[in-house]
C-alpha positions in Angstrom: 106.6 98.3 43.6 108.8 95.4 44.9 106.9 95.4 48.2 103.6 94.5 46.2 105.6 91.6 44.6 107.0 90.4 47.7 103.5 90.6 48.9 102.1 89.0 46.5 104.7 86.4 46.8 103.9 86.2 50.4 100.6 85.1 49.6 100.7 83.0 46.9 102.9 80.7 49.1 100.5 81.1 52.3 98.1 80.0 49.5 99.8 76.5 49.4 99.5 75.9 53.0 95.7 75.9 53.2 94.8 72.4 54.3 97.9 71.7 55.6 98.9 71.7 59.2 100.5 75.0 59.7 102.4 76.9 62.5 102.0 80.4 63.6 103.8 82.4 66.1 102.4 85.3 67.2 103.5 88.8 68.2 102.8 88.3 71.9 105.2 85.0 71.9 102.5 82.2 71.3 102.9 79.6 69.5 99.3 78.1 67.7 99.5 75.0 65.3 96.4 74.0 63.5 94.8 73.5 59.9 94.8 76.4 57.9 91.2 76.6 56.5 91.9 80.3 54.7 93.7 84.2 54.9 92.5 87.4 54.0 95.0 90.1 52.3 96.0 91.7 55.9 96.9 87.6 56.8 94.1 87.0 59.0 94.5 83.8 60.0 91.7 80.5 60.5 92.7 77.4 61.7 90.9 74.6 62.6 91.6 71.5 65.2 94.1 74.1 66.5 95.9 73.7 69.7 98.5 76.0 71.8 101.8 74.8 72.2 102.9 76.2 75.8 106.3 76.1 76.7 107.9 76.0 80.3 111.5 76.1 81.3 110.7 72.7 83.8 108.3 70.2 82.3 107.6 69.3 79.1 105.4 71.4 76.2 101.4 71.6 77.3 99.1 71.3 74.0 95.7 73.3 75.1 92.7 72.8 72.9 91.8 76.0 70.8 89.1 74.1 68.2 88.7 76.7 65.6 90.6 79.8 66.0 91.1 83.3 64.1 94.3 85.1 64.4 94.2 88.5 63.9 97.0 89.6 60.7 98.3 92.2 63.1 99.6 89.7 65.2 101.1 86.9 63.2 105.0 86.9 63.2 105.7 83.8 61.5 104.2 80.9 59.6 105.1 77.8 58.6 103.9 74.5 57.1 104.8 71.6 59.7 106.2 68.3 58.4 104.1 66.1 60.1 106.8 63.4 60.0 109.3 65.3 62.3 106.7 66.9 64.4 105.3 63.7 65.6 108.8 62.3 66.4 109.7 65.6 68.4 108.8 64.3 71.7 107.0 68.0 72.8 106.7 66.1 76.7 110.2 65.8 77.4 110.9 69.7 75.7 111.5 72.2 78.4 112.2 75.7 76.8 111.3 79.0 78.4 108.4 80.6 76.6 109.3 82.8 73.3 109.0 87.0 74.7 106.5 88.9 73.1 108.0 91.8 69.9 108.7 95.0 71.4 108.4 97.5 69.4 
C-alpha cells in the first residue's frame, strides 16, 4: 500500500506544477520544456508553448518549436518545475553537452 501513497504523492506534487513552466526528460533521452496544461493517472503529459532542447557536443543547445505537445506517461523519466530566473541566465547557446542516451532496459 506504500506504492499507492507514493503515487499519490507523485501526483499531488505534478498537481502543483500545472501552469508552471515544467521540464520533462523522456525515456529516449529528449529533453521537452513547456507549460504544463494537465496529467492523467498514467502521467500523460500536455504542454503547451513547448519547445525541444537539443543538445550537441560542438555548438550550443538548439530550441525547436513543438507548440502543443502530448507525452505519452510511458515515456516520461523525469519532471521538474523550471525556475525561470536561472533558466534564462543559463546561456543554452554557449552549452555544448553530448545528448542524454536513451533507458535501456
Amino acid at each position: 500500500s506504500s506504492g499507492i501513497n507514493a503515487e499519490y504523492g507523485a501526483m499531488a506534487n505534478l498537481e502543483d506544477t500545472v501552469g508552471k513552466i515544467t521540464l520533462v526528460a523522456t525515456g529516449d533521452g529528449r529533453i521537452i520544456v513547456g507549460t504544463l496544461k494537465g496529467f492523467d493517472q498514467t502521467i500523460n503529459l500536455v504542454l503547451d508553448d513547448a519547445h525541444e532542447r537539443v543538445f550537441d557536443d560542438s555548438k550550443g543547445v538548439e530550441q525547436v518549436p513543438l507548440g502543443l505537445y502530448l507525452i505519452r506517461g510511458d515515456n516520461v523519466a523525469c519532471v521538474g518545475e523550471v525556475d525561470q530566473d536561472i533558466d534564462n541566465n543559463l546561456g543554452l547557446g554557449n552549452i555544448s553537452a553530448e545528448p542524454l542516451p536513451p533507458i535501456v532496459h
